[in-house]
DSSP file (Angstrom, degrees, kcal/mol; ACC not computed):
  #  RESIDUE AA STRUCTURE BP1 BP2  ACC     N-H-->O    O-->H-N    N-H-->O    O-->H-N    TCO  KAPPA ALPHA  PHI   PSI    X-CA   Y-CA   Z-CA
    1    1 A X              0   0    0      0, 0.0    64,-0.0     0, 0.0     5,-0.0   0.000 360.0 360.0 360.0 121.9  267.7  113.6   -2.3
    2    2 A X     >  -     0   0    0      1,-0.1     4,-1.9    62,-0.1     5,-0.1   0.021 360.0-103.8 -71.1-177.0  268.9  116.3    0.0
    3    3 A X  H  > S+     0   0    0      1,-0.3     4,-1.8     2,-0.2     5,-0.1   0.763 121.2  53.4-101.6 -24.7  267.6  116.8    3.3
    4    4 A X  H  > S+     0   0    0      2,-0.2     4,-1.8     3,-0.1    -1,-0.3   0.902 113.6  49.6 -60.2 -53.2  265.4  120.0    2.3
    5    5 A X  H  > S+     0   0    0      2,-0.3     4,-1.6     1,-0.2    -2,-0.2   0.931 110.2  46.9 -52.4 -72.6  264.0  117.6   -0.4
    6    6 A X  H  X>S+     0   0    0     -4,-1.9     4,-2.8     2,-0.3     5,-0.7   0.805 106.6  53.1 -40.2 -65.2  263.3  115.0    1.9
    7    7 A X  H  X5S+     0   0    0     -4,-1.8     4,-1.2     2,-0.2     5,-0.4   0.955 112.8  52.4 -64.6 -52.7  261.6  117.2    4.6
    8    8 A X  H  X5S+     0   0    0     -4,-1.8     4,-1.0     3,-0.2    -2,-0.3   0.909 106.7  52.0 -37.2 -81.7  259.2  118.4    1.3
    9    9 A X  H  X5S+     0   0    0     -4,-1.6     4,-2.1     2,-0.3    -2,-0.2   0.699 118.0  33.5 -34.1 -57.4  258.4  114.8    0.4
   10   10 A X  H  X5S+     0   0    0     -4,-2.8     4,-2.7     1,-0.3     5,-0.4   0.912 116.0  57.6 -79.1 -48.8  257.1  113.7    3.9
   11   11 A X  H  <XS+     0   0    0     -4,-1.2     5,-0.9    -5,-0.7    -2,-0.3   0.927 115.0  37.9 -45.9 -33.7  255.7  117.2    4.5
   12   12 A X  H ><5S+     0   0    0     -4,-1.0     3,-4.2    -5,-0.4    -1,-0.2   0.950 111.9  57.7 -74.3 -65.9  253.6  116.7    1.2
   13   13 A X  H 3<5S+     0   0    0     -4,-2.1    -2,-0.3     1,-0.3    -1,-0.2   0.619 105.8  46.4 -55.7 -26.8  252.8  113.1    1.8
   14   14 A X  T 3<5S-     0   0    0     -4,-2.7    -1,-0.3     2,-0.2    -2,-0.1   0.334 116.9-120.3-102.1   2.7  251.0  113.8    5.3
   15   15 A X  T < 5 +     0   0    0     -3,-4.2     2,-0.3    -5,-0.4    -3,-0.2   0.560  65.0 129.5  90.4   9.6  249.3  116.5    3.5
   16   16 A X      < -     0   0    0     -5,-0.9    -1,-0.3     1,-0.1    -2,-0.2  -0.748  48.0-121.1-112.3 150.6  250.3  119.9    5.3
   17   17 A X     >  -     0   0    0     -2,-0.3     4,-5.8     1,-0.1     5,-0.3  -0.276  34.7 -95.8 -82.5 179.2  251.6  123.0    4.0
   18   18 A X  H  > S+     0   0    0      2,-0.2     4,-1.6     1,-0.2    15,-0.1   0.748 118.6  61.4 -65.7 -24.9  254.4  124.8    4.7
   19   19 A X  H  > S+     0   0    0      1,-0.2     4,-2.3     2,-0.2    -1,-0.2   0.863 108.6  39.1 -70.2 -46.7  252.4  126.9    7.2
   20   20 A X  H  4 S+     0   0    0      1,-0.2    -2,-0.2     2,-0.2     4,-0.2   0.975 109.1  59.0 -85.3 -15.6  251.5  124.4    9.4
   21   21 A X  H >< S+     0   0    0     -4,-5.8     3,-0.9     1,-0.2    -1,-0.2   0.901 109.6  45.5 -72.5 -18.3  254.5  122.6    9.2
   22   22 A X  H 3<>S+     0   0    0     -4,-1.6     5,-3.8    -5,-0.3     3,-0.2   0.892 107.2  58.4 -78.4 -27.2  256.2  125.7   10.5
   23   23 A X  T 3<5S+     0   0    0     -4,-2.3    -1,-0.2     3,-0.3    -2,-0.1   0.108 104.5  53.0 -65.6   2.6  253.6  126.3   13.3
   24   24 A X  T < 5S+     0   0    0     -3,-0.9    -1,-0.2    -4,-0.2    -2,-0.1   0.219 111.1  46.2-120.6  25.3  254.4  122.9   14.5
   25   25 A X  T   5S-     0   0    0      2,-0.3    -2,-0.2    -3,-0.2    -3,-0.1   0.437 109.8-120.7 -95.1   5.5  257.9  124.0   14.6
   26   26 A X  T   5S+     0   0    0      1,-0.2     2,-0.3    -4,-0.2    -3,-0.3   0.793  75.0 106.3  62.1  34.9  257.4  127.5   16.4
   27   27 A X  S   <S-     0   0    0     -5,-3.8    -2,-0.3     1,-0.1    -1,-0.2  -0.884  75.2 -82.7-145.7-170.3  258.8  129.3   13.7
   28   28 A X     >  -     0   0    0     -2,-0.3     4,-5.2     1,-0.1    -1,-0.1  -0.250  31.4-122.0 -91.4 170.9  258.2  131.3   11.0
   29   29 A X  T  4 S+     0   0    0      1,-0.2     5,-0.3     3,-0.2     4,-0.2   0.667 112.6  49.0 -87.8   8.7  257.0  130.2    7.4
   30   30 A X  T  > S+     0   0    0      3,-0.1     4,-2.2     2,-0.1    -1,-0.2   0.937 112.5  45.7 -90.5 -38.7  260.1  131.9    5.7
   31   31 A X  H  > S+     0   0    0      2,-0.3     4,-1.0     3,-0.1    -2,-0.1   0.926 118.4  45.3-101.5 -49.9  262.6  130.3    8.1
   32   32 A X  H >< S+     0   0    0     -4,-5.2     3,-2.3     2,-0.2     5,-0.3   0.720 115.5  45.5 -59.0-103.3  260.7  127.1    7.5
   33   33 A X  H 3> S+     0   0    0      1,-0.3     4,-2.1    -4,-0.2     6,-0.3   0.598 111.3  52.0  11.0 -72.2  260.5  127.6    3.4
   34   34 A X  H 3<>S+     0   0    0     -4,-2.2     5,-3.2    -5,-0.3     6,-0.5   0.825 105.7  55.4 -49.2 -27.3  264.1  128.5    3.4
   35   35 A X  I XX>S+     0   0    0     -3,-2.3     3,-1.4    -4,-1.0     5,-0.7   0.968 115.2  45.4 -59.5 -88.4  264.9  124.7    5.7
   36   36 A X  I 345S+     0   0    0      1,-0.4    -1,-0.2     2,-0.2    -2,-0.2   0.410 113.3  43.9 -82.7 -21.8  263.1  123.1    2.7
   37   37 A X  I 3<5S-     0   0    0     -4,-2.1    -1,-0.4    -5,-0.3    -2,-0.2   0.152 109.8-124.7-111.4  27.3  264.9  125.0   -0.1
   38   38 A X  I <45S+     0   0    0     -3,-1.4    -3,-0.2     1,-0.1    -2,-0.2   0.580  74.9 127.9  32.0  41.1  268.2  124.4    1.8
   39   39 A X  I  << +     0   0    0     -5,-3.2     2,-0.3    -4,-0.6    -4,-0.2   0.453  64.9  84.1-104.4 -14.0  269.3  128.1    2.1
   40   40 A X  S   <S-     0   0    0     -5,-0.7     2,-0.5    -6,-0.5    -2,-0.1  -0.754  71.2-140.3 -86.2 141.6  269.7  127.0    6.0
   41   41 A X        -     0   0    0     -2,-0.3     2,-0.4     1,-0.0    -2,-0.0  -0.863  31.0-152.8 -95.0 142.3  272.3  125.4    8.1
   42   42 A X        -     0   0    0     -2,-0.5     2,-0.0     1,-0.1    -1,-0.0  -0.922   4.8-143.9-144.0 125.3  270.4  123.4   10.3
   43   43 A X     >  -     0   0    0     -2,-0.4     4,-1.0     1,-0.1     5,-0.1  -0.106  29.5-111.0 -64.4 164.5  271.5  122.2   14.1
   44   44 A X  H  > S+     0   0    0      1,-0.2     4,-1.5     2,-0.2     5,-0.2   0.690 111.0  61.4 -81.5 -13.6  270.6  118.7   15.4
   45   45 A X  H  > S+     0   0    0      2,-0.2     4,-1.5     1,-0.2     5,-0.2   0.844 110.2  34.2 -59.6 -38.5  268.4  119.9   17.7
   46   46 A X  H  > S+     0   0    0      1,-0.2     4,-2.6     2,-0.2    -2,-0.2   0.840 114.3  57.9-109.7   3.9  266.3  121.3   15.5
   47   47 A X  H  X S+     0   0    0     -4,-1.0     4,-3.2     2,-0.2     5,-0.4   0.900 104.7  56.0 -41.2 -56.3  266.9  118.5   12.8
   48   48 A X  H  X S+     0   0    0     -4,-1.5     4,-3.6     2,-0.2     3,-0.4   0.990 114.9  42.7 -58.5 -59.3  265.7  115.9   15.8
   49   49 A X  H  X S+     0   0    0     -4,-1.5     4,-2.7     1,-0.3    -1,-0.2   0.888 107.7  51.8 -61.7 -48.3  262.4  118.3   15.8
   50   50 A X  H  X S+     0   0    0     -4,-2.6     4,-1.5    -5,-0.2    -1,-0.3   0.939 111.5  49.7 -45.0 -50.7  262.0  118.5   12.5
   51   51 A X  H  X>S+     0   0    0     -4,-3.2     5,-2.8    -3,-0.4     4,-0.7   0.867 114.8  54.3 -67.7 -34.0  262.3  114.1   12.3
   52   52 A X  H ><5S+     0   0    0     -4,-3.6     3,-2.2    -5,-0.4    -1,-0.2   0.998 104.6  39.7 -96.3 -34.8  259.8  114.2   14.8
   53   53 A X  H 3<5S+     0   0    0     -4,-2.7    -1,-0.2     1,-0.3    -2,-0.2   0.597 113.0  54.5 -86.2  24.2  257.2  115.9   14.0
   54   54 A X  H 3<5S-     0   0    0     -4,-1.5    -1,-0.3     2,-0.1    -2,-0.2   0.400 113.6-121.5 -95.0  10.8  257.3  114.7   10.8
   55   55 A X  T <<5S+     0   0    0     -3,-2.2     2,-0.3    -4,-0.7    -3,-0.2   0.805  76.6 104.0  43.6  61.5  257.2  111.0   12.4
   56   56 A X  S   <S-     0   0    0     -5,-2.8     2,-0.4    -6,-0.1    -1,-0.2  -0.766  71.0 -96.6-120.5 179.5  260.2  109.9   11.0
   57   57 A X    >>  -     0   0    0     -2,-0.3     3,-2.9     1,-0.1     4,-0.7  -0.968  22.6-115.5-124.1 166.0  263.7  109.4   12.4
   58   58 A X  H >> S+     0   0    0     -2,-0.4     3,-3.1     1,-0.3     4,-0.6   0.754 114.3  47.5 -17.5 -76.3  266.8  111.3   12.5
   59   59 A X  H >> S+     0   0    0      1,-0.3     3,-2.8     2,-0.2     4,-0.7   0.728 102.5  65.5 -36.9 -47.8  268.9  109.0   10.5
   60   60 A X  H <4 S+     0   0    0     -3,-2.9     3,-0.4     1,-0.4    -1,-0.3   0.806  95.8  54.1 -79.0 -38.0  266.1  108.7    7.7
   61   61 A X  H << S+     0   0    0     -3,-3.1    -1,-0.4    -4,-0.7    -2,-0.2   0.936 117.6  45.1 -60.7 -32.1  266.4  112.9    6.6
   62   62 A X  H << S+     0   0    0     -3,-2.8    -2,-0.3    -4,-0.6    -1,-0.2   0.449  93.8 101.0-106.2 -14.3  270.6  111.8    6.1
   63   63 A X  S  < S-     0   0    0     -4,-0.7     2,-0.5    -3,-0.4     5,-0.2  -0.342  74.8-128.7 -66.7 140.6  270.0  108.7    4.3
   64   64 A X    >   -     0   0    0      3,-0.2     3,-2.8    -2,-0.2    -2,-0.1  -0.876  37.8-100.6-101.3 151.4  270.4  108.4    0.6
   65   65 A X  G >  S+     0   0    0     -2,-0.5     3,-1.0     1,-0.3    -1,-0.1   0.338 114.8  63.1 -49.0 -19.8  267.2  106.8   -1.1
   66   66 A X  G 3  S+     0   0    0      1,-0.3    -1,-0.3     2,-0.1    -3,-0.0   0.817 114.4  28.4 -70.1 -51.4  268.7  103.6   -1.5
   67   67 A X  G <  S+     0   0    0     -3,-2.8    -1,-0.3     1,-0.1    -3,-0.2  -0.387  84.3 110.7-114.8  47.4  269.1  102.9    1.8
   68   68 A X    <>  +     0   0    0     -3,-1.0     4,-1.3    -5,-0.2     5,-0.2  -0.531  39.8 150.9-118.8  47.1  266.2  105.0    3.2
   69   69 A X  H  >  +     0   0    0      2,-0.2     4,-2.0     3,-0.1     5,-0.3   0.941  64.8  36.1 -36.7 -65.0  264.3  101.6    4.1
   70   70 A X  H  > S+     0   0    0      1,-0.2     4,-2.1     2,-0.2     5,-0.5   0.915 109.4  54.2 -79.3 -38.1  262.3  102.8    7.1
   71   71 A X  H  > S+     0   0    0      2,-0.1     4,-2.9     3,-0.1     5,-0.3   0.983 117.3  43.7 -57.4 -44.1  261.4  106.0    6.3
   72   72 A X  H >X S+     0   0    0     -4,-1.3     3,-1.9     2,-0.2     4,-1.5   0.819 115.0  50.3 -34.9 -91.6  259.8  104.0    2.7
   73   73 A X  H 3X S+     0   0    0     -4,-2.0     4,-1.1     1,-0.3    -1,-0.2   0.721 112.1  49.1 -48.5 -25.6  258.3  101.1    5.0
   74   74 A X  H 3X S+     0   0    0     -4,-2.1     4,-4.2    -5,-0.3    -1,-0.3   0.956 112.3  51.8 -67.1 -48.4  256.5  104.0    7.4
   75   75 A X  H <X S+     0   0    0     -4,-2.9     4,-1.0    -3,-1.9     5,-0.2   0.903 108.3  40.5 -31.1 -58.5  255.2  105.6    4.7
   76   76 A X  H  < S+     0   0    0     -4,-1.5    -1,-0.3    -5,-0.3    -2,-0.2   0.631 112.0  62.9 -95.0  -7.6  253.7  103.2    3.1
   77   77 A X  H >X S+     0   0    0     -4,-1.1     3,-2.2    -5,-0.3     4,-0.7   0.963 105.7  48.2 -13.2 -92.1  252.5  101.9    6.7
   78   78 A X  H 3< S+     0   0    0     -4,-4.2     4,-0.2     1,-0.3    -2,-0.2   0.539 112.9  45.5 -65.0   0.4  250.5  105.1    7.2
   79   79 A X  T 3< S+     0   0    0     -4,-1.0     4,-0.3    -5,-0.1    -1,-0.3   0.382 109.3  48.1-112.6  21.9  249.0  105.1    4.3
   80   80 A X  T <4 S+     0   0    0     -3,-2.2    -2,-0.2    -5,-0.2    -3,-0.1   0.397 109.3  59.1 -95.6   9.7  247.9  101.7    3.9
   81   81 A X  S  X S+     0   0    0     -4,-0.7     4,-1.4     2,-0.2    -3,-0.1   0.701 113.9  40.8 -94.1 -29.2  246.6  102.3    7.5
   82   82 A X  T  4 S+     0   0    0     -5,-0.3    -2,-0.2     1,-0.3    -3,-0.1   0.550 113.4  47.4 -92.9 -13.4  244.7  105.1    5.7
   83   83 A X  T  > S+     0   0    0     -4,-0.3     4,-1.8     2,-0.2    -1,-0.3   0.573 112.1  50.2 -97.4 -13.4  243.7  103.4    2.8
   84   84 A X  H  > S+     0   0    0      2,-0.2     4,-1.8     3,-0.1     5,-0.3   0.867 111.9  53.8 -97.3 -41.9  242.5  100.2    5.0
   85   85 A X  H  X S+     0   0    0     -4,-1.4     4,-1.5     2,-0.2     5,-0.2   0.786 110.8  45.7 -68.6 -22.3  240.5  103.2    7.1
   86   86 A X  H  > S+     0   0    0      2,-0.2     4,-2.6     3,-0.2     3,-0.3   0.915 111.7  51.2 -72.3 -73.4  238.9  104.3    3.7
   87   87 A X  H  X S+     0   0    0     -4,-1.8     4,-1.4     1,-0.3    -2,-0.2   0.799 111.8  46.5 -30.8 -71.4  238.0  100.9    2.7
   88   88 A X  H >X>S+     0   0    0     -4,-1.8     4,-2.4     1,-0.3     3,-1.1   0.889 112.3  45.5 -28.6 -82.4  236.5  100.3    5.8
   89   89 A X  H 3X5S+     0   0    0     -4,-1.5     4,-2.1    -3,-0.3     5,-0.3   0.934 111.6  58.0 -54.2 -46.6  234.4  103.5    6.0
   90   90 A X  H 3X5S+     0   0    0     -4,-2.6     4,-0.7    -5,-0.2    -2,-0.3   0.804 107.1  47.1 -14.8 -67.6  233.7  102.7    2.5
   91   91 A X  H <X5S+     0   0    0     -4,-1.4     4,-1.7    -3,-1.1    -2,-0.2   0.939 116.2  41.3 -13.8 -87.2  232.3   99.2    3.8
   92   92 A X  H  X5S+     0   0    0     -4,-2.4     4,-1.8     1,-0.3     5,-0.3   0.677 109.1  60.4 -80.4 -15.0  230.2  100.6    6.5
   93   93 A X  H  X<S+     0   0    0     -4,-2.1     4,-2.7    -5,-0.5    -1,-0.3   0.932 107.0  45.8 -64.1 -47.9  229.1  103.5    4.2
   94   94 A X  H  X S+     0   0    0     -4,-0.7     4,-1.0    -5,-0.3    -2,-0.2   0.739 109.6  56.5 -80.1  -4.0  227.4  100.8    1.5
   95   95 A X  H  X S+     0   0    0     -4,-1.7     4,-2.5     3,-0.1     5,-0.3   0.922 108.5  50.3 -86.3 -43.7  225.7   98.8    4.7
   96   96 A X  H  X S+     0   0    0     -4,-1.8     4,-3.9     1,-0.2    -2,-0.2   0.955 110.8  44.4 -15.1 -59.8  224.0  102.3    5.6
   97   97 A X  H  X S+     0   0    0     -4,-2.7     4,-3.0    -5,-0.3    -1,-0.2   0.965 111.3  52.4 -53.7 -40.8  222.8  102.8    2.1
   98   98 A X  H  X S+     0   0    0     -4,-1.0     4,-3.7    -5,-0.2    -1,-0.2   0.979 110.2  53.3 -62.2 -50.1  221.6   99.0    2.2
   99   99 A X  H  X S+     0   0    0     -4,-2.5     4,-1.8     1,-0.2    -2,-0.2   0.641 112.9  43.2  -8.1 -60.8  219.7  100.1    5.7
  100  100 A X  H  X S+     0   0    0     -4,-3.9     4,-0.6    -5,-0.3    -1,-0.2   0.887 108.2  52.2 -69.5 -50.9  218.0  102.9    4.0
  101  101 A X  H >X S+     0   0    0     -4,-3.0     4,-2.1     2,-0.2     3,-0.9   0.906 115.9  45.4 -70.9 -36.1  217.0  101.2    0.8
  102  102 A X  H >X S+     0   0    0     -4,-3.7     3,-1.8     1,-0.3     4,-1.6   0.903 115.4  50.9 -72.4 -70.8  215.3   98.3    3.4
  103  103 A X  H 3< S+     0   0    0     -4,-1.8    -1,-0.3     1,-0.2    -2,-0.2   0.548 118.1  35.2 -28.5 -15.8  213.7  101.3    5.6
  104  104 A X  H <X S+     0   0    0     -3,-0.9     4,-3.8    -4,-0.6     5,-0.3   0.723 110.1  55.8 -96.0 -30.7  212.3  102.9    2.8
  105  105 A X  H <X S+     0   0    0     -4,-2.1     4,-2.3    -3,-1.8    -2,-0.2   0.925 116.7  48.4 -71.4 -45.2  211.3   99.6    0.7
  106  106 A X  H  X S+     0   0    0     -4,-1.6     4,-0.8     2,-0.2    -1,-0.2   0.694 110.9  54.7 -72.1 -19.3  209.0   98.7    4.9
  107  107 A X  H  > S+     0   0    0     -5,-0.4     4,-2.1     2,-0.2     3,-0.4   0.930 103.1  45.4 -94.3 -27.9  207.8  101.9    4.7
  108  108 A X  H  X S+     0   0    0     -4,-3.8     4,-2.0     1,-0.2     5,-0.3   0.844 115.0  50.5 -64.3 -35.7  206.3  101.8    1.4
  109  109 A X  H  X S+     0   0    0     -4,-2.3     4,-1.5    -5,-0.3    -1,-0.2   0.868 114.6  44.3 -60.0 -20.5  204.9   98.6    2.4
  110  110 A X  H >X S+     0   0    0     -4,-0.8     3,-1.4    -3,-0.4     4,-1.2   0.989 115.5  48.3 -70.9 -74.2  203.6  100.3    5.8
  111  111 A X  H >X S+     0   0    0     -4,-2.1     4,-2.9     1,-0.3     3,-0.9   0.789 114.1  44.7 -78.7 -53.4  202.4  103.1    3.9
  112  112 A X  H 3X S+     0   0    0     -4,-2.0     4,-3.2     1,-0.3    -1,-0.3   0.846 111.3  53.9 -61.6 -43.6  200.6  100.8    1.2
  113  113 A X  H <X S+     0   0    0     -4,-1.5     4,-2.3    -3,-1.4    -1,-0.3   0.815 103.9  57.4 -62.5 -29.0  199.2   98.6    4.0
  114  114 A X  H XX S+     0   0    0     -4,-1.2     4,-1.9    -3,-0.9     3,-1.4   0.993 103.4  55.8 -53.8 -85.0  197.7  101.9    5.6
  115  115 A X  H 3X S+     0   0    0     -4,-2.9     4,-2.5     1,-0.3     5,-0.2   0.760 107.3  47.5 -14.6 -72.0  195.9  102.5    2.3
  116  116 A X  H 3X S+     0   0    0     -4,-3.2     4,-1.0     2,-0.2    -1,-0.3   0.908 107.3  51.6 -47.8 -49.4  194.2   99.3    2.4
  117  117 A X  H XX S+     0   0    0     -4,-2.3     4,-4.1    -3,-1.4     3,-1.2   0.969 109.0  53.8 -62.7 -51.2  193.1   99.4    5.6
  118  118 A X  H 3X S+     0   0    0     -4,-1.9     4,-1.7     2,-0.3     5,-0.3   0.997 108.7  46.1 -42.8 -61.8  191.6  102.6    5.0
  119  119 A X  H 3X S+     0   0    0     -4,-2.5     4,-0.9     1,-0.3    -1,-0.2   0.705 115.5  50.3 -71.4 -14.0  189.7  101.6    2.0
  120  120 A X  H <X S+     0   0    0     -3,-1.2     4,-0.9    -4,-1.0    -2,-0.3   0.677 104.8  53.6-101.5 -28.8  188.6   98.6    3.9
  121  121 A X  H  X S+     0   0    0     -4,-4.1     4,-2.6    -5,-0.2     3,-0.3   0.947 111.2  48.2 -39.3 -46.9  187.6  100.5    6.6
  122  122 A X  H  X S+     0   0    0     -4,-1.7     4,-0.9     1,-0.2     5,-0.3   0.970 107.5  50.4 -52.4 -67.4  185.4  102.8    4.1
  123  123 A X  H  X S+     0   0    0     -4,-0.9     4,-1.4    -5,-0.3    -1,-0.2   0.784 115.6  47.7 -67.0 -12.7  183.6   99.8    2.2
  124  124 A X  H >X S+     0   0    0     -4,-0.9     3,-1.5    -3,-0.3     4,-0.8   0.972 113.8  53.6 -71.7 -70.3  182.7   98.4    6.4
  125  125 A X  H 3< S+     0   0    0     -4,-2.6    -2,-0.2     1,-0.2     3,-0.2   0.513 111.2  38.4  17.1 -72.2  181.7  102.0    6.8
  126  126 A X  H 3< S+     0   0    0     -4,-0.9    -1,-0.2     1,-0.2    -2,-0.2   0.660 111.6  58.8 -90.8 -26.7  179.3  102.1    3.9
  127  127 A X  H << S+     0   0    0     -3,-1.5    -1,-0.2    -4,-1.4    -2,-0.2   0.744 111.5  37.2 -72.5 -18.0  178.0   98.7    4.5
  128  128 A X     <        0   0    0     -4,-0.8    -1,-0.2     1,-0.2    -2,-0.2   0.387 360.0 360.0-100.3  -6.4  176.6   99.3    8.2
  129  129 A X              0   0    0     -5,-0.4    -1,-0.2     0, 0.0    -2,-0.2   0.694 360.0 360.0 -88.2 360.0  175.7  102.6    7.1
């Protein structure tokens, strides 16, 4: 996988387009688009810029897939960081729900208890009257 490729792959995988990955290079989104479709020669400076803000490192855009170990084992780091963050919200979503169903399930009892007392208020009512 070439280095264009590569830059495409993470750039997908963290979910941004090609405009914001060129707006957090400063440049424009042809200059970027052209990086990704290798039609540029590319410095190490702005290689090094590219690696970081895509969180990777250098080495990992020049590696061939075989031996592109860390860039793999980050990946699949941040999103199992993101998939543990789902779960989780997930979690805390279904004790809400459970919350609600007991807060509504006390208020119909509230509500019900109201009733009664009303309607035994009435028959005291009728009896003194």
């Amino acid at each position: 996988m070439d280095i264009g490729k590569k830059m495409n792959l993470v750039r997908t995988l963290r979910g941004w387009s090609q405009e914001e990955m060129a707006e957090k290079l400063n440049m424009s989104v042809t200059g970027y688009a052209k990086i990704e479709r290798g039609e540029t020669k590319l410095h190490i400076p702005r290689l090094e810029k590219i690696a970081d803000v895509l969180g990777i490192e250098l080495k990992d855009l020049f590696e061939d897939e075989k031996n592109n170990f860390s860039f793999h084992d980050r990946s699949i780091q941040y999103y199992q960081s993101h998939i543990n963050s789902a779960i989780e919200l997930t979690q805390e979503l279904e004790k809400m729900h459970l919350l609600v169903e007991k807060k509504d399930s006390e208020i119909a009892l509230l509500t019900q208890q109201i009733e009664d007392l009303r309607m035994m208020l009435g028959l005291l009512n009728k009896q003194q009257a």
